[in-house]
mmCIF entry with sequence, helices, sheets and N, C-alpha, C, O atoms, coordinates in Angstrom:
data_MODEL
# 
_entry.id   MODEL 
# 
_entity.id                         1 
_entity.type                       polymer 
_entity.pdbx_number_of_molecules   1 
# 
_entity_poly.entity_id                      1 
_entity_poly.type                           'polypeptide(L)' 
_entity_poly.nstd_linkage                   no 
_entity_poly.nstd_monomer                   no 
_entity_poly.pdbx_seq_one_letter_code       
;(UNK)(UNK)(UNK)(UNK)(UNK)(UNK)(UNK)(UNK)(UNK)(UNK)(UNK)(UNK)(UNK)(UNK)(UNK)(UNK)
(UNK)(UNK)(UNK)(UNK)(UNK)(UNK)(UNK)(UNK)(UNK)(UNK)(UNK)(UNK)(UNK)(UNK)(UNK)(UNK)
(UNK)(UNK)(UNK)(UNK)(UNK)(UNK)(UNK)(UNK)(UNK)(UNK)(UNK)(UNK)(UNK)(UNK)(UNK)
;
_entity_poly.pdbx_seq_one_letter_code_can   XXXXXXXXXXXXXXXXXXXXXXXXXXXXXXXXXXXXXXXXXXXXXXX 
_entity_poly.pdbx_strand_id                 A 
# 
loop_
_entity_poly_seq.entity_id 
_entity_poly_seq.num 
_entity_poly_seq.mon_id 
_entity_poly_seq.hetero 
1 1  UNK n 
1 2  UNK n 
1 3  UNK n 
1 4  UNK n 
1 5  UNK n 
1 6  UNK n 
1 7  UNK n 
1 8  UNK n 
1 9  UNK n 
1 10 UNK n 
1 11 UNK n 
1 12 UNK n 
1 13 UNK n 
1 14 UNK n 
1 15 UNK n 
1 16 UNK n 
1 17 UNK n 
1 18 UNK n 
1 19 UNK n 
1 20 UNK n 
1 21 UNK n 
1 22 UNK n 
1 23 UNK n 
1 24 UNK n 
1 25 UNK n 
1 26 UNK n 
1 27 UNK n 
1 28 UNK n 
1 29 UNK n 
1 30 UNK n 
1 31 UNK n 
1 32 UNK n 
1 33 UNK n 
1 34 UNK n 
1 35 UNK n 
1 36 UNK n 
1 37 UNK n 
1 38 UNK n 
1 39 UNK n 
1 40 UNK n 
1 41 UNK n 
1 42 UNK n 
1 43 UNK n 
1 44 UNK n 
1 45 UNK n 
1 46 UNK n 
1 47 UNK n 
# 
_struct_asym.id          A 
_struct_asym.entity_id   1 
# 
loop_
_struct_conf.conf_type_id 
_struct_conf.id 
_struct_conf.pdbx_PDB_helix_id 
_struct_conf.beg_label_comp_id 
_struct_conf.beg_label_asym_id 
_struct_conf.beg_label_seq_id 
_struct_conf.pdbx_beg_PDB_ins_code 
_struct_conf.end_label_comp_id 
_struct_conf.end_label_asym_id 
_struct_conf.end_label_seq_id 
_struct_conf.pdbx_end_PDB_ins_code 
_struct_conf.beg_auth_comp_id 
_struct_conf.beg_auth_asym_id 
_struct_conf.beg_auth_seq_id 
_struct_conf.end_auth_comp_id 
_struct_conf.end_auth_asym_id 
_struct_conf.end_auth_seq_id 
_struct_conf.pdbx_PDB_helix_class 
_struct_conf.details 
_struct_conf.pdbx_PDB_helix_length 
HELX_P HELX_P1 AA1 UNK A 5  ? UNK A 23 ? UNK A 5  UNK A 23 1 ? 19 
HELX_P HELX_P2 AA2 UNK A 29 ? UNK A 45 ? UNK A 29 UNK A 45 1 ? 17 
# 
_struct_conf_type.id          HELX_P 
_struct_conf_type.criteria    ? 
_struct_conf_type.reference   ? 
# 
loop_
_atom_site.group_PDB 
_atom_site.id 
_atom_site.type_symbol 
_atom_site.label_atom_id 
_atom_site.label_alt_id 
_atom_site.label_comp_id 
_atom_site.label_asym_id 
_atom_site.label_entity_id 
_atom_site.label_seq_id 
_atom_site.pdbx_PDB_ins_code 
_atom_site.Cartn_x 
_atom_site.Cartn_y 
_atom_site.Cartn_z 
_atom_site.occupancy 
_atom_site.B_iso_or_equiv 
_atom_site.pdbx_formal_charge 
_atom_site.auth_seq_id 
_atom_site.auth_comp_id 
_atom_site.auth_asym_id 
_atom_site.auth_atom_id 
_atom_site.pdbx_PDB_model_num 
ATOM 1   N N  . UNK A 1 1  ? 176.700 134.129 78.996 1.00 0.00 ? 1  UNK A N  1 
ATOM 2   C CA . UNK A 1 1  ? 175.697 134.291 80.045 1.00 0.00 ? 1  UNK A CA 1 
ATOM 3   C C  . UNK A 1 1  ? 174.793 135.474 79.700 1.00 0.00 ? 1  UNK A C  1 
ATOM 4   O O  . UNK A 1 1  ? 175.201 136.414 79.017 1.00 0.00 ? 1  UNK A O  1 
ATOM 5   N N  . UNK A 1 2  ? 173.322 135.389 80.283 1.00 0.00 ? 2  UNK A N  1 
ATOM 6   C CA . UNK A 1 2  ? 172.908 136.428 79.970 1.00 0.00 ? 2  UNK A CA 1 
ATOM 7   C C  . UNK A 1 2  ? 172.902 137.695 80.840 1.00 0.00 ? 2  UNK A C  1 
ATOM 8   O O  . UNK A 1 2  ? 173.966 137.780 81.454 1.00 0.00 ? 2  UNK A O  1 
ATOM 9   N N  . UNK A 1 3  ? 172.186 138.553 81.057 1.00 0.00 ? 3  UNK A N  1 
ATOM 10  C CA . UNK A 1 3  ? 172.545 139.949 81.743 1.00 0.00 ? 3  UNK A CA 1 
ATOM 11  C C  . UNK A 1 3  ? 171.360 140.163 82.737 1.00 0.00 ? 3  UNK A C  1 
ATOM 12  O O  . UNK A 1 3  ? 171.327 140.699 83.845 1.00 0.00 ? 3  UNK A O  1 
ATOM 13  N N  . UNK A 1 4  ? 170.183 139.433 81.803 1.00 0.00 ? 4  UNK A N  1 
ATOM 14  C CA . UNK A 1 4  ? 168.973 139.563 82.873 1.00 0.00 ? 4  UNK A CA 1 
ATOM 15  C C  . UNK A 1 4  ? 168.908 138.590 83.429 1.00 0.00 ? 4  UNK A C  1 
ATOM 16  O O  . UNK A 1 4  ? 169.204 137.451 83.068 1.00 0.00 ? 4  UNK A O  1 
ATOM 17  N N  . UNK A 1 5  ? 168.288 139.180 84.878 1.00 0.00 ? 5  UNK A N  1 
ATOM 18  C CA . UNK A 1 5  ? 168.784 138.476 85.869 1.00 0.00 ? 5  UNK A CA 1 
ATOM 19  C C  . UNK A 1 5  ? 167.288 137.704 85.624 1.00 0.00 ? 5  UNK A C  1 
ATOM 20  O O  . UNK A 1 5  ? 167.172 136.770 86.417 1.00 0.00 ? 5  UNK A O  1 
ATOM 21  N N  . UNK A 1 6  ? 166.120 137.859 84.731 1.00 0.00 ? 6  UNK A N  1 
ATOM 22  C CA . UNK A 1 6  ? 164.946 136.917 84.732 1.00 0.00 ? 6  UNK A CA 1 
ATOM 23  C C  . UNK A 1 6  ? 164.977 135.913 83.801 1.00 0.00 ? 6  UNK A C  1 
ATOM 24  O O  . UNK A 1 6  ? 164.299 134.894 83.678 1.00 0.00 ? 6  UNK A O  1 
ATOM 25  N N  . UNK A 1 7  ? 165.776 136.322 83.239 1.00 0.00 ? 7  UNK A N  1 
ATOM 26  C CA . UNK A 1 7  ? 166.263 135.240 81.807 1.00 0.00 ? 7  UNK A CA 1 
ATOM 27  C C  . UNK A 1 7  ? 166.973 134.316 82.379 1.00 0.00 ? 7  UNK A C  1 
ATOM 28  O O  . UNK A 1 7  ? 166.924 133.163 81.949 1.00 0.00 ? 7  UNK A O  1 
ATOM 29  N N  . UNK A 1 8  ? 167.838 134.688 83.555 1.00 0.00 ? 8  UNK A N  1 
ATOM 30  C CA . UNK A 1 8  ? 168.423 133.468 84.382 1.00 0.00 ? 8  UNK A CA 1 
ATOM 31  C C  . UNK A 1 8  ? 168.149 132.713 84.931 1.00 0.00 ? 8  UNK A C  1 
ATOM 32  O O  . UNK A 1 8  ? 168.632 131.581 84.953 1.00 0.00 ? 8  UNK A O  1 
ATOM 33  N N  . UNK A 1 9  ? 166.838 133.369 85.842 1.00 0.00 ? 9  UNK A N  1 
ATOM 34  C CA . UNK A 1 9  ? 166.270 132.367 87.265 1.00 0.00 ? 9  UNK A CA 1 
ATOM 35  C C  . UNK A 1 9  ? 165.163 131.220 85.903 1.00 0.00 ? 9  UNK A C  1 
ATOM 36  O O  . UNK A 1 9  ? 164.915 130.017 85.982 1.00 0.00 ? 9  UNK A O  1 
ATOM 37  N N  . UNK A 1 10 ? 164.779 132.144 84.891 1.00 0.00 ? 10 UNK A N  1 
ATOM 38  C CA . UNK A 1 10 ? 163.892 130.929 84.054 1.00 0.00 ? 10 UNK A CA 1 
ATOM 39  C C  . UNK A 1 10 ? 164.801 130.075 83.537 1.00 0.00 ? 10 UNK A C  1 
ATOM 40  O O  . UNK A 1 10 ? 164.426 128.911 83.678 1.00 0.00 ? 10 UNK A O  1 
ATOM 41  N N  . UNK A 1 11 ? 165.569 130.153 83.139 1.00 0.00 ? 11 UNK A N  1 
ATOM 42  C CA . UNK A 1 11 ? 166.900 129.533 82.812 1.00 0.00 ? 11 UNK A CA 1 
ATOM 43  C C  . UNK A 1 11 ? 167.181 128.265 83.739 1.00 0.00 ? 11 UNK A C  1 
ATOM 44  O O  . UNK A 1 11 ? 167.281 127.117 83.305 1.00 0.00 ? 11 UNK A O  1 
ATOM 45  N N  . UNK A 1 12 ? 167.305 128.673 85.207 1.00 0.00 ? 12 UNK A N  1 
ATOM 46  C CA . UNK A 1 12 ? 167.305 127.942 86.015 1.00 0.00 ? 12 UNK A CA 1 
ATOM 47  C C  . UNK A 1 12 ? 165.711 127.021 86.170 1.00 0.00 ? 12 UNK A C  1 
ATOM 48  O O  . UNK A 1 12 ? 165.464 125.878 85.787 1.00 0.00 ? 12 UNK A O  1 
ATOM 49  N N  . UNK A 1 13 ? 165.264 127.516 86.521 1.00 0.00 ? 13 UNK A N  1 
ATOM 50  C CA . UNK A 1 13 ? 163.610 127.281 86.570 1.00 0.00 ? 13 UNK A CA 1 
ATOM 51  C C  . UNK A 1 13 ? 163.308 125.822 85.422 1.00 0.00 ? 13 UNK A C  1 
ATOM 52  O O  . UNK A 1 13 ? 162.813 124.756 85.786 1.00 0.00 ? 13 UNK A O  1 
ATOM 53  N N  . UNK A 1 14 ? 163.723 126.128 84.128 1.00 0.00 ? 14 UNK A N  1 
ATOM 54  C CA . UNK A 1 14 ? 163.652 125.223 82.900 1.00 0.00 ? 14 UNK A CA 1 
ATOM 55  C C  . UNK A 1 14 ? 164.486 124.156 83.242 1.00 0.00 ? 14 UNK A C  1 
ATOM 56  O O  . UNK A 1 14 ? 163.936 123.055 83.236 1.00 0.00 ? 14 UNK A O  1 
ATOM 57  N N  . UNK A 1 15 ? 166.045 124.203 83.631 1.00 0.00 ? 15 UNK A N  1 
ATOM 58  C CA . UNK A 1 15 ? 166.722 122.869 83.879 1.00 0.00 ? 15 UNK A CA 1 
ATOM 59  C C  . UNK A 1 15 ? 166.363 122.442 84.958 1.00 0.00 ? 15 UNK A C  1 
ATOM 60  O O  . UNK A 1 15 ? 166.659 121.253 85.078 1.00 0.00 ? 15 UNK A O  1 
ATOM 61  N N  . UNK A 1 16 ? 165.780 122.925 85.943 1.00 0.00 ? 16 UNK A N  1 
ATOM 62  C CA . UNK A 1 16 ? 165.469 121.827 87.248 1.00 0.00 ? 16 UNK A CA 1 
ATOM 63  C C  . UNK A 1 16 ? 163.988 121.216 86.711 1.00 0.00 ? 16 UNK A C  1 
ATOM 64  O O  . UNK A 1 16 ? 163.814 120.044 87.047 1.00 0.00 ? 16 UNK A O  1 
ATOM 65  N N  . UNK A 1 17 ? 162.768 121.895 85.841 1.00 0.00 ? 17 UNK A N  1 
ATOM 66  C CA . UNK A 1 17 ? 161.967 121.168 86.006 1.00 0.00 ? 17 UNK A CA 1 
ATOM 67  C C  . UNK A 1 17 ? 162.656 119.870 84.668 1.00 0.00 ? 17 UNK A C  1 
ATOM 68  O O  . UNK A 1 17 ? 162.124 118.760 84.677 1.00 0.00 ? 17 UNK A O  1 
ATOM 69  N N  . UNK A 1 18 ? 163.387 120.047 84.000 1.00 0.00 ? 18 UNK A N  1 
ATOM 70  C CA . UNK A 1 18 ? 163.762 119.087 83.440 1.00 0.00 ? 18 UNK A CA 1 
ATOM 71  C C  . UNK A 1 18 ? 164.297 117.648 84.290 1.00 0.00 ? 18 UNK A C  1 
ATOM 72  O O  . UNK A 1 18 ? 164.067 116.440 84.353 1.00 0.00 ? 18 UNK A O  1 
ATOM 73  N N  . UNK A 1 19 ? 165.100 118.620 84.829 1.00 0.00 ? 19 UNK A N  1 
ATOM 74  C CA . UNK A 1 19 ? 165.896 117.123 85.452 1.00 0.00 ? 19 UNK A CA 1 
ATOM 75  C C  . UNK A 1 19 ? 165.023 116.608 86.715 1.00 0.00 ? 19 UNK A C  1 
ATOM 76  O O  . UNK A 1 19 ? 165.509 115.677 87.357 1.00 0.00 ? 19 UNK A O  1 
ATOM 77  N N  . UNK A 1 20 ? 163.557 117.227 87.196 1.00 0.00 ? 20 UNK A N  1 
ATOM 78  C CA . UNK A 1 20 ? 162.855 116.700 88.277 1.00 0.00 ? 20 UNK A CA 1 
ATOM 79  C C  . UNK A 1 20 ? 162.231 115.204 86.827 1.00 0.00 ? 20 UNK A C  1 
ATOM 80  O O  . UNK A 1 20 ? 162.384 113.985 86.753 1.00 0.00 ? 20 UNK A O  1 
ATOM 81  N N  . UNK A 1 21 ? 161.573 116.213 85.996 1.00 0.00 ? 21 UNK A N  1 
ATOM 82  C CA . UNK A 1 21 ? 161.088 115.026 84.694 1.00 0.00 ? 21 UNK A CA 1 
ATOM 83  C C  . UNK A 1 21 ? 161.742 113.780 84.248 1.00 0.00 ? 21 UNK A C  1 
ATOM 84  O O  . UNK A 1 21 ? 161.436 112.601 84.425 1.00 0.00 ? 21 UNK A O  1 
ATOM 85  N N  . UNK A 1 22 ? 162.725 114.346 83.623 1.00 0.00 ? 22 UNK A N  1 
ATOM 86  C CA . UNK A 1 22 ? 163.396 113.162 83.805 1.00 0.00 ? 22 UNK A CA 1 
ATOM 87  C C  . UNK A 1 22 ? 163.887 112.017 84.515 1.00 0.00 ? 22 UNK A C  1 
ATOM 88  O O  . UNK A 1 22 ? 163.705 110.839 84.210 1.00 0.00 ? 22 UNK A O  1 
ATOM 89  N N  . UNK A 1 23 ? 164.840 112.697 85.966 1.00 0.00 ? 23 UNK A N  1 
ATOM 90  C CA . UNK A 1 23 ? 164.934 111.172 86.860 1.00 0.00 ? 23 UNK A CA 1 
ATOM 91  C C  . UNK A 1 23 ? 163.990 111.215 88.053 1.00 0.00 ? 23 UNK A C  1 
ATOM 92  O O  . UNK A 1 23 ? 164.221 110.614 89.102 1.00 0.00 ? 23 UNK A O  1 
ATOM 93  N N  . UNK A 1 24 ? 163.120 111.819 87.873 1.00 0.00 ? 24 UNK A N  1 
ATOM 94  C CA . UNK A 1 24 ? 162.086 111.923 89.285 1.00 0.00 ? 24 UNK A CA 1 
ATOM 95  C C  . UNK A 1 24 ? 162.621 112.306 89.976 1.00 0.00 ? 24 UNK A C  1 
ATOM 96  O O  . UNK A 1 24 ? 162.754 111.404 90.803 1.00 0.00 ? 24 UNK A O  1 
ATOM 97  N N  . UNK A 1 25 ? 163.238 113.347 90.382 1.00 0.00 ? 25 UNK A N  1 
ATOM 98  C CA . UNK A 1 25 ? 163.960 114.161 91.325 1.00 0.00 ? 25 UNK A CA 1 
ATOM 99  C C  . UNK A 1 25 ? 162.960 114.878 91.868 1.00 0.00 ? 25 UNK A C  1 
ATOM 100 O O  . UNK A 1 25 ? 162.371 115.838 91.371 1.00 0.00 ? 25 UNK A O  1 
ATOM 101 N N  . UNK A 1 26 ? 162.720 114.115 93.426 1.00 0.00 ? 26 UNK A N  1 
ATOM 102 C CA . UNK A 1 26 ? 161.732 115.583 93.958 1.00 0.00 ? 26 UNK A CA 1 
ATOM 103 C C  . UNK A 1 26 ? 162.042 116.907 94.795 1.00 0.00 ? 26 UNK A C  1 
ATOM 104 O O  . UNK A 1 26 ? 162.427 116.914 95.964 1.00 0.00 ? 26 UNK A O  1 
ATOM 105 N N  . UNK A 1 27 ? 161.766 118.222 93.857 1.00 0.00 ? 27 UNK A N  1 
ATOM 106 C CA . UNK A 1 27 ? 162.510 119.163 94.438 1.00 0.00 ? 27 UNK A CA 1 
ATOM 107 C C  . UNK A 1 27 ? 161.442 119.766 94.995 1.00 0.00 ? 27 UNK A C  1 
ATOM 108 O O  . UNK A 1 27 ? 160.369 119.492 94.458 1.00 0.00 ? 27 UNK A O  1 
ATOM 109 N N  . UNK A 1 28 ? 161.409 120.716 96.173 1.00 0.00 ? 28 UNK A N  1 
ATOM 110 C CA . UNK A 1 28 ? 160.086 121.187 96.736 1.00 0.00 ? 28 UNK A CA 1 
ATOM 111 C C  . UNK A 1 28 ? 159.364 121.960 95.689 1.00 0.00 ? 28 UNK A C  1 
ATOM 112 O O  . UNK A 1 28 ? 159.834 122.765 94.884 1.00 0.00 ? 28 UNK A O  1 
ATOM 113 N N  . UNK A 1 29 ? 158.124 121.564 95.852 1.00 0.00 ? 29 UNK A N  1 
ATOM 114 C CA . UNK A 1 29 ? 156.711 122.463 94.885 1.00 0.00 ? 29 UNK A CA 1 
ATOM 115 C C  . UNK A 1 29 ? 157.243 123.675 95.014 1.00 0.00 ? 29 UNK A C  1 
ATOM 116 O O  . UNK A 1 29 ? 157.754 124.301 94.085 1.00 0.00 ? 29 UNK A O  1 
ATOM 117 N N  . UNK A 1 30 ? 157.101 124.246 96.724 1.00 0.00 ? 30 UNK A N  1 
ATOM 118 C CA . UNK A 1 30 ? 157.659 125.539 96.742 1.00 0.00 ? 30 UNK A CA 1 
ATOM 119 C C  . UNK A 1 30 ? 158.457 126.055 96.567 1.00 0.00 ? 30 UNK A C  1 
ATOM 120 O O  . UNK A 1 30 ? 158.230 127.262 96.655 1.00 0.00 ? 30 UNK A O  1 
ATOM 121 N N  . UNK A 1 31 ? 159.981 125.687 96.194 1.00 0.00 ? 31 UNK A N  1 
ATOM 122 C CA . UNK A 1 31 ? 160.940 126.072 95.975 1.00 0.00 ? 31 UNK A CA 1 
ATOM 123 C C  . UNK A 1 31 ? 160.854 126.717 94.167 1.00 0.00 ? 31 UNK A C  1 
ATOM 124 O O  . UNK A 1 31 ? 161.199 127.835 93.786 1.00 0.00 ? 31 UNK A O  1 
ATOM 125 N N  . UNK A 1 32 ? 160.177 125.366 93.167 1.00 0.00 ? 32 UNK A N  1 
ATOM 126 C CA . UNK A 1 32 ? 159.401 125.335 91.703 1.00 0.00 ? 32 UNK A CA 1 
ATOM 127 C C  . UNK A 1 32 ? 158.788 127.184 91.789 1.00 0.00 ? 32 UNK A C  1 
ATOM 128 O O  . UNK A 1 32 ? 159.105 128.154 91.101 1.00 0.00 ? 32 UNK A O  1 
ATOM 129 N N  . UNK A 1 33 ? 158.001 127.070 92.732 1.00 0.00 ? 33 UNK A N  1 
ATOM 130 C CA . UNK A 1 33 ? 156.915 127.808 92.715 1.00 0.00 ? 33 UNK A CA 1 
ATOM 131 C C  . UNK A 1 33 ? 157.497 129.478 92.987 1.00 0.00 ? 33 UNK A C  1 
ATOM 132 O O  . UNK A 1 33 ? 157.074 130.353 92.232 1.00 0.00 ? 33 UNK A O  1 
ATOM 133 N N  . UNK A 1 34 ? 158.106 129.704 93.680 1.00 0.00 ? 34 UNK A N  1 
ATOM 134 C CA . UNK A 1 34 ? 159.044 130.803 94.043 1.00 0.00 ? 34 UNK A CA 1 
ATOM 135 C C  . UNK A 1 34 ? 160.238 131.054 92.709 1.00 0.00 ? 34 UNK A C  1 
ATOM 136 O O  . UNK A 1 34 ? 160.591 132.153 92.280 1.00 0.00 ? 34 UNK A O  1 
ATOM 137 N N  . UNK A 1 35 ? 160.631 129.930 92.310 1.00 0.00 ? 35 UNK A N  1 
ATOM 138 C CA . UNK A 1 35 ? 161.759 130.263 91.459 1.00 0.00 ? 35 UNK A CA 1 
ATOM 139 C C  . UNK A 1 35 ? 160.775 131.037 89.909 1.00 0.00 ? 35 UNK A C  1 
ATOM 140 O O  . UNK A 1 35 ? 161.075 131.993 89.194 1.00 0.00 ? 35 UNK A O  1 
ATOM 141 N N  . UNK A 1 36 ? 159.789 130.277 89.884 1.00 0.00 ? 36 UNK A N  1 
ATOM 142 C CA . UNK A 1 36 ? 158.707 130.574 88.526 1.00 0.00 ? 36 UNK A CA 1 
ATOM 143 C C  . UNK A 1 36 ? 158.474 132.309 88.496 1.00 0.00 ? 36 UNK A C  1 
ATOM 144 O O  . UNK A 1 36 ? 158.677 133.166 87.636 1.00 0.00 ? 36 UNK A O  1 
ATOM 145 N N  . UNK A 1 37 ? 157.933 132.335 89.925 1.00 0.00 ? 37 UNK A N  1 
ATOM 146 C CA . UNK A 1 37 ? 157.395 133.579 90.466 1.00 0.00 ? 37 UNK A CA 1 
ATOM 147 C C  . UNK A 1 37 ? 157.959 134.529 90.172 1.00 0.00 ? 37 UNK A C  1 
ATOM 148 O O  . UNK A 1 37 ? 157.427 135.376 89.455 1.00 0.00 ? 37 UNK A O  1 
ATOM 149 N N  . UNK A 1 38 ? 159.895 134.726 90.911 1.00 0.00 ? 38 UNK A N  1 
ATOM 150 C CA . UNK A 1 38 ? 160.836 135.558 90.689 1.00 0.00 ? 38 UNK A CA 1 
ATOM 151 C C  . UNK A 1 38 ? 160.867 135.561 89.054 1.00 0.00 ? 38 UNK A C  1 
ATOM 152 O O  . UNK A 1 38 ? 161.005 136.716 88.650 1.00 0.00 ? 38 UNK A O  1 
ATOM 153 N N  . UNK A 1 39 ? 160.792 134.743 88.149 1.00 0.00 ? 39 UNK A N  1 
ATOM 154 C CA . UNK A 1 39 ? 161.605 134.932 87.097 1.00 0.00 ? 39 UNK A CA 1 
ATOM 155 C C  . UNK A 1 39 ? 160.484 135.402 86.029 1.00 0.00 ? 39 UNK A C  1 
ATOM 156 O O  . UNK A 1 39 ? 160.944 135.794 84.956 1.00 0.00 ? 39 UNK A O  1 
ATOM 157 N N  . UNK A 1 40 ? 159.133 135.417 86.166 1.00 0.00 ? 40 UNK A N  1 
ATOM 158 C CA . UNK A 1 40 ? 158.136 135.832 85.828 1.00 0.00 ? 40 UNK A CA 1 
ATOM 159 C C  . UNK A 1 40 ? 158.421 137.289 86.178 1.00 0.00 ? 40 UNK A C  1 
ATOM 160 O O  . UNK A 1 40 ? 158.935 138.119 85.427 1.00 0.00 ? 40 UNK A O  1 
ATOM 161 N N  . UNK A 1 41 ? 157.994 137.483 87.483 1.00 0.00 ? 41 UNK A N  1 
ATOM 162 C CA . UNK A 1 41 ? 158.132 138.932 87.839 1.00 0.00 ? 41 UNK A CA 1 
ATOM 163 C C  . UNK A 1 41 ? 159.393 140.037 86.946 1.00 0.00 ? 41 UNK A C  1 
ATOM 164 O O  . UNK A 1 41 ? 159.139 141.180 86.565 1.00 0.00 ? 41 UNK A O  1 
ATOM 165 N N  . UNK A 1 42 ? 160.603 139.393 86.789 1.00 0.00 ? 42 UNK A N  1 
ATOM 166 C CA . UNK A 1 42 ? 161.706 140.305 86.385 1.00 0.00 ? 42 UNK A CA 1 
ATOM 167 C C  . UNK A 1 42 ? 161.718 140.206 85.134 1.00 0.00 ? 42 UNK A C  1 
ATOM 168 O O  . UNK A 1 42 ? 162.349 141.094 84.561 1.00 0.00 ? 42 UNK A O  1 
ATOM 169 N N  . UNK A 1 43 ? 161.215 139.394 84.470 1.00 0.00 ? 43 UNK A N  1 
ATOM 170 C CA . UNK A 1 43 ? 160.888 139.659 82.952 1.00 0.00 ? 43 UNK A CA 1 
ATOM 171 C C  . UNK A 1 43 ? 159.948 140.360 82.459 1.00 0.00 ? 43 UNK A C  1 
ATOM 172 O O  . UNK A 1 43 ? 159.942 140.814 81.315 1.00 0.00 ? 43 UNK A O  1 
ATOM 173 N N  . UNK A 1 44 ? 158.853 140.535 83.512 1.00 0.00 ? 44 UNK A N  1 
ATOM 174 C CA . UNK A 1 44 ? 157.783 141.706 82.990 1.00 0.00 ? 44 UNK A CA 1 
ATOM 175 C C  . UNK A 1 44 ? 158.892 143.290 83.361 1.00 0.00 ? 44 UNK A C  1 
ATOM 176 O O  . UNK A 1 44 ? 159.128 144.256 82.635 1.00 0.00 ? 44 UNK A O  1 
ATOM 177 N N  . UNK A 1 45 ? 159.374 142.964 84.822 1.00 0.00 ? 45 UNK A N  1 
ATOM 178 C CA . UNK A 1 45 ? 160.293 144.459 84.813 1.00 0.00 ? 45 UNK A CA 1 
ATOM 179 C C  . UNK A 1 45 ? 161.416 144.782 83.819 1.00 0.00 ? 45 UNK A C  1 
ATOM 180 O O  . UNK A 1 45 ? 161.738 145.909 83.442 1.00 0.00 ? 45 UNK A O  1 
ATOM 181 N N  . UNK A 1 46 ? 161.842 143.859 83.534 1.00 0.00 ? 46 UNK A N  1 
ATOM 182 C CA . UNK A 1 46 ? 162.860 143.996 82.233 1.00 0.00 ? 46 UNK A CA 1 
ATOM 183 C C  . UNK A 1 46 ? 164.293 144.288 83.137 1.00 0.00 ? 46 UNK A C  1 
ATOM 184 O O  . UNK A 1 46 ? 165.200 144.976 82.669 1.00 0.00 ? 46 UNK A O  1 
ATOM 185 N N  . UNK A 1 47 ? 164.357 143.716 84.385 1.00 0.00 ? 47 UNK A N  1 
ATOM 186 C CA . UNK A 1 47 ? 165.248 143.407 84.658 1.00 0.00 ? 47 UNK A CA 1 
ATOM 187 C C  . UNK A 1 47 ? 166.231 141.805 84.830 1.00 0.00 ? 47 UNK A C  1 
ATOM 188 O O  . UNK A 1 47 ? 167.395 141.835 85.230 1.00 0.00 ? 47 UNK A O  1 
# 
């Protein structure tokens, strides 16, 4: 596992937009949009 916690949420972020791609899973825009946000943000902080 990794340690940063932004490396995770993109982590996360990457397998859901996969698996929305793949079986058409619709997960809320906003939920996409918030998870992007957080994991953007903590990788510029380097946390």
């Amino acid at each position: 596992m990794t340690k940063s916690i932004g490396m995770l949420l993109l982590a996360i972020y990457l397998i859901l937009v996969g698996i929305t791609t793949l079986f058409h899973v619709g997960i809320g825009g906003i939920v996409m949009g918030v998870l992007a946000l957080l994991a953007g943000i903590l990788i510029l902080v380097g946390k």
